[in-house]
N, C-alpha and C positions, 0 to 999 in steps of 0.2 A: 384949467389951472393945474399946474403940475405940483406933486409931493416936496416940500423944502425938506431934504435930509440933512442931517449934520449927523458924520460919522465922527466918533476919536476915541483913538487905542486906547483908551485908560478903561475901556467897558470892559468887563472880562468875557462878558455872554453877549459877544457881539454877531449880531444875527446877521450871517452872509448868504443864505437864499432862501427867498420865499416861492413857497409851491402852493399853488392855486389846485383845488377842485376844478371839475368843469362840467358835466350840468348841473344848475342853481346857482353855479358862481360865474366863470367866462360865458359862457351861455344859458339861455331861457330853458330850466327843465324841457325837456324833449317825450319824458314818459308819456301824458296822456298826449299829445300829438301822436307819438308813434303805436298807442295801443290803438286810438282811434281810425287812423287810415288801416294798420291791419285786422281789426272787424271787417270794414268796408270792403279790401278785396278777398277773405277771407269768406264774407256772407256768414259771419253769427254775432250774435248777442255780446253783449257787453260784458255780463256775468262770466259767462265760458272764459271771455278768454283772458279775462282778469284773473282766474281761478288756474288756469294753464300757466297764466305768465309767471305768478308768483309760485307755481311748483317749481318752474323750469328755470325762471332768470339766475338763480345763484348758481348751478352748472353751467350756465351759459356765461357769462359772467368772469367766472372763472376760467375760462378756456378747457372744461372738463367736456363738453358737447359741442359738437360744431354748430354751425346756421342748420346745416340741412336735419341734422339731430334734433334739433330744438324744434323744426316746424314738426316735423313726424310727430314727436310730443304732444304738440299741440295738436292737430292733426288729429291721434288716437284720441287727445280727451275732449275734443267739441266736437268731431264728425265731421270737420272743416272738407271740402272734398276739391276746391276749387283749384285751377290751375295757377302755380307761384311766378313772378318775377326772379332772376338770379339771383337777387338780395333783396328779399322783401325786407327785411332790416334796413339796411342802406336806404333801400328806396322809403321808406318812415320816416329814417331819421332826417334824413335830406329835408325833404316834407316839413319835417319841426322846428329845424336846426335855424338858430335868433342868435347872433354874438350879440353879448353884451358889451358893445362898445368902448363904454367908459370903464368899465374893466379892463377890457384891452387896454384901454390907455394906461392904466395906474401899473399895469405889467412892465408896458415899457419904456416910462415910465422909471422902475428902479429898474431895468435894464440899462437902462442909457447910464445910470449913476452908479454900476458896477455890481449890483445884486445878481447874483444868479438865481432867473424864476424858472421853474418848472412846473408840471403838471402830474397830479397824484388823482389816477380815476378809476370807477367799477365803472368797463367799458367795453363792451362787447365788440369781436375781433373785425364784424361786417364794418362797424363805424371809424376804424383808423384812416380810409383813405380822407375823411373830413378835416384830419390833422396836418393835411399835407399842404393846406392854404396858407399863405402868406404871411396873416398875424400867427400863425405859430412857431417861426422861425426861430422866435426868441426865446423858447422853453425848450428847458435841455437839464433835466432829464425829462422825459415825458414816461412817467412808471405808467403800465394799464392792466387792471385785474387780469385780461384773459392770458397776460404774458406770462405773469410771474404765478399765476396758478390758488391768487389771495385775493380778497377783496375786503374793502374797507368795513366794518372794524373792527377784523381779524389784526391784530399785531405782524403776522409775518409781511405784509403787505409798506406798513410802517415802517420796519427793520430793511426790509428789501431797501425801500428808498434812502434811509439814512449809508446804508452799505454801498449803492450807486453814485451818495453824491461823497463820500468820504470823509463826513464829515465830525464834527462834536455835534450830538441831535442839540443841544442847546444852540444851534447858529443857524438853526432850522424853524424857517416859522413856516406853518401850514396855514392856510385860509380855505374854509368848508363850511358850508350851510348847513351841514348835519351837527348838533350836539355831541352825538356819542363819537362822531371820528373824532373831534377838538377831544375832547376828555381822554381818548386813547393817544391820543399825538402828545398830551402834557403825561401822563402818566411814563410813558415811553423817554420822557427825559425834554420832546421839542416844546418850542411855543406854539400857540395858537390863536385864531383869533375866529370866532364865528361870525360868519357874513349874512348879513341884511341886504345892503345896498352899495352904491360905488362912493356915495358921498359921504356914509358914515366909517368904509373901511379906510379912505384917504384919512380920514378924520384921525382915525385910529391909530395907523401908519406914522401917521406926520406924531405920532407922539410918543410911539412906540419906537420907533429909528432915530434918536436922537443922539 
């Protein structure tokens, strides 16, 4: 079942693009899938490389170290010694990578009804070719931490996006399973809405786009 929207000019804060998160929101977190497979072809422990990831992911992230950067990292601090795939990243992420469906659908969903949705994500630069399929045709902007050199939720990342779509941040609704990005996207002027599920955000939508 699709979203009943009624637009009309008399709103003054009328929200013209919504921008989705995307792991936890369009797709199924991918973190422990993709820490999981790189132990496995990595050969160590779960600790190490939990302890590497989270030294490393915010440069990486950020587009501050590249793929090859980041493994050497890890690398020095587990003793990892194994021979890499090209993008052991990619190859992870692919491995993890779940659309959530009926999110998709709710995207397009207010695409078809004139909203312009985008994607706002801390997304490391091996996983862009994933964005090149099909259901993402209809997100536009697609902001990604490692481009703009920010990640969520740091403000400049925020401001980037409101700057790309040209808009009043009040016509900007964000949707994100994290707390602290919602609370930095209302502080910064947009709306927000934090995501659970596809049936309570339609729910929410259908009441909120009126």
């Amino acid at each position: 079942m699709g979203i009943v929207l009624r637009k009309t000019s008399r709103e003054p804060d009328m929200i013209k693009a919504v921008i989705f998160d995307w792991g936890g929101v369009l797709i199924e977190n991918p973190t422990e899938g993709i820490l999981s497979h790189c132990r496995e072809v990595l050969g160590i422990g779960s600790g190490c490389m939990l302890a590497a990831y989270r030294k490393l992911m915010p440069y990486f992230q950020e587009g501050k170290i590249t793929e090859e950067e980041f493994w050497k990292g890890v690398r020095r601090r587990t003793g990892a010694k194994r021979q890499l795939p090209a993008s052991l990243w990619l190859d992870a992420f692919e491995k993890s990578y779940e659309e959530k469906k009926d999110v998709f659908s709710v995207a397009a969903d207010l695409h078809e009804r004139g909203y312009r949705t985008g994607i706002l994500s801390n997304t490391e630069k091996p996983a862009r070719p994933l964005m090149n399929r099909e259901p993402y045709r209809i997100f536009d902007p697609i902001v990604l931490s490692w481009e703009v050199g920010s990640a969520k939720p740091q403000n400049r990342i925020f401001e980037i996006l409101i700057e790309t779509l040209s808009m009043n941040p009040s016509d900007i609704l964000i949707i994100d399973d994290v707390a602290i990005n919602i609370t930095v996207a209302r502080e910064l002027g947009m709306q927000g809405l934090l995501f659970t599920d596809a049936e309570t955000l339609r729910a929410d939508l259908a009441s909120l786009l009126r």
